[in-house]
N, C-alpha and C positions, 0 to 999 in steps of 0.2 A: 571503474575509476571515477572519482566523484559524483556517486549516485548513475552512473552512467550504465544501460545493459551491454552484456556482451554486443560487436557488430557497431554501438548506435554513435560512439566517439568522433566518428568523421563526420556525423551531421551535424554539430556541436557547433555555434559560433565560435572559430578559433579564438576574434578576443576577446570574450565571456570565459575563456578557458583559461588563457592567460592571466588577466585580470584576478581571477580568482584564483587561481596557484601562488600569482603573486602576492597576493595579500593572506594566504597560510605561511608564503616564505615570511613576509615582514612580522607576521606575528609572533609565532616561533622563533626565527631567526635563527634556523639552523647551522651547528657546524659543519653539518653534510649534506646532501642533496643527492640519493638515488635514484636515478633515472632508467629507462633504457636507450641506451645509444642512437641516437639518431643519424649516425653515420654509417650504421653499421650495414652489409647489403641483406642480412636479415629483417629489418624494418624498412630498404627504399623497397621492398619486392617482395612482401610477405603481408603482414597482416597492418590493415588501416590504422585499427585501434593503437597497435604501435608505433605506429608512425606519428600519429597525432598525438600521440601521451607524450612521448619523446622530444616533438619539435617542439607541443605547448609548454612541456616543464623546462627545454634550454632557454625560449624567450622567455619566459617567466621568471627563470633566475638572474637573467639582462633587466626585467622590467623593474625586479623588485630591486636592482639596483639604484636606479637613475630617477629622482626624484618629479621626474618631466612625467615620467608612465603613472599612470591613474593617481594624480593629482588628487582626488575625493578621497584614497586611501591615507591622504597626510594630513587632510583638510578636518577630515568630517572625524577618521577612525584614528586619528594621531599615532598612526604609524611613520617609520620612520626611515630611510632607506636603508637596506641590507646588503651588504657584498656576502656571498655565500663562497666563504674559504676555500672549499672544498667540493666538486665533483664527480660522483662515481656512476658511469655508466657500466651497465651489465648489457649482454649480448651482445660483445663486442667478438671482430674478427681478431685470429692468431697473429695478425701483424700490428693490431691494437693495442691490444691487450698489454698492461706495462706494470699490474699490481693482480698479486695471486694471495687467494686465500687459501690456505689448508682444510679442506671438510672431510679429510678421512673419517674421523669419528661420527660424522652426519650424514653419507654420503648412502649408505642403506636408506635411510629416511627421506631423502630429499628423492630418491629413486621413488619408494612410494608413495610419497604425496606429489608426484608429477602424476605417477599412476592413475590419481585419484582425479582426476580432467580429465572425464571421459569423453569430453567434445572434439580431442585432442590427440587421438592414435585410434589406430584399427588395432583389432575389431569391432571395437566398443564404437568409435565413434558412427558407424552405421547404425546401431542400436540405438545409441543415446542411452546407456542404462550400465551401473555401476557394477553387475556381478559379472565381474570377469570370471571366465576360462583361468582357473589353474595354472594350466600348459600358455594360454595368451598371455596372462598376469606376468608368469617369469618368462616368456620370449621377448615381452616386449622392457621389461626390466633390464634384460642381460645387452640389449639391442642397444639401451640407455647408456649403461655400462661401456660398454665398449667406444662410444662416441664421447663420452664425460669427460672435458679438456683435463691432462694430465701433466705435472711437471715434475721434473725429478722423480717421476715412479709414484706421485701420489694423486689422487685426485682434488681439484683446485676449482674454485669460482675466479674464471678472469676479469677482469675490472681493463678500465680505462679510466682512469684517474687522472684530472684535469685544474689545474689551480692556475688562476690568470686568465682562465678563456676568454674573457670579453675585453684582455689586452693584447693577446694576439692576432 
């Protein structure tokens, strides 16, 4: 996450993080802004790096609002403030969750390219080394599978999808 290694995210000056989110927001000026959820209890109790990508990109999208937050970004780099319409957090909880996407057609693939992080399931991750076991490869596919949020009988990316946040 910007230039960042795995693990090094929470040493990061948070408002060097912000600051700099913010000032991709104003430049771009996104119609959307994906994040992963910072409310979710997968990122208060799970990994730093998401916790702090999470929290730096929701203030970041407050900052790049209000034209008070890094002043030097209007002054110097005549940027201009941005309300980002639109908020979509992913790795949101089943009680969250309020916008689904359909990835039946993707949904094999998205299987193995999570595969492919091998820092990130046994057995692989005591190895550190990408040539999966056959037999591990599809145990740990099918183990995917069956956890993969599903609606109406199909498999779906849940969203938390958020317009107004810094009004309520």
């Amino acid at each position: 996450w910007l230039q960042f290694h795995d693990g090094m995210l929470e040493y990061a000056s948070p408002r060097d993080l912000v600051e700099e989110v913010a000032k991709i927001i104003g430049t771009y000026r996104p119609d959307v802004v994906m994040s992963i959820d910072p409310g979710s209890d997968y990122v208060r109790w799970h990994k730093t790096d998401h916790r702090m990508a999470a929290n730096n990109t929701l203030d970041a999208i407050r900052a790049a609002e209000w034209h008070l937050y890094f002043p030097n970004q209007r002054l110097h780099d005549g940027l201009q403030p941005w309300k980002v319409p639109v908020e979509a957090y992913f790795y949101v909880t089943a009680k969250d969750a309020n916008y689904w996407v359909n990835i039946d057609e993707v949904a094999e693939l998205k299987l193995t390219a999570a595969a492919a992080h091998v820092s990130q399931f046994k057995p692989s991750i005591d190895r550190y080394r990408p040539d999966w076991d056959p037999k591990d490869l599809d145990a740990l596919k099918q183990g995917l599978r069956n956890r993969a949020p599903k609606k109406d009988g199909h498999y779906v990316e849940a969203f938390r999808v958020a317009t107004q946040f810094n009004e309520q």
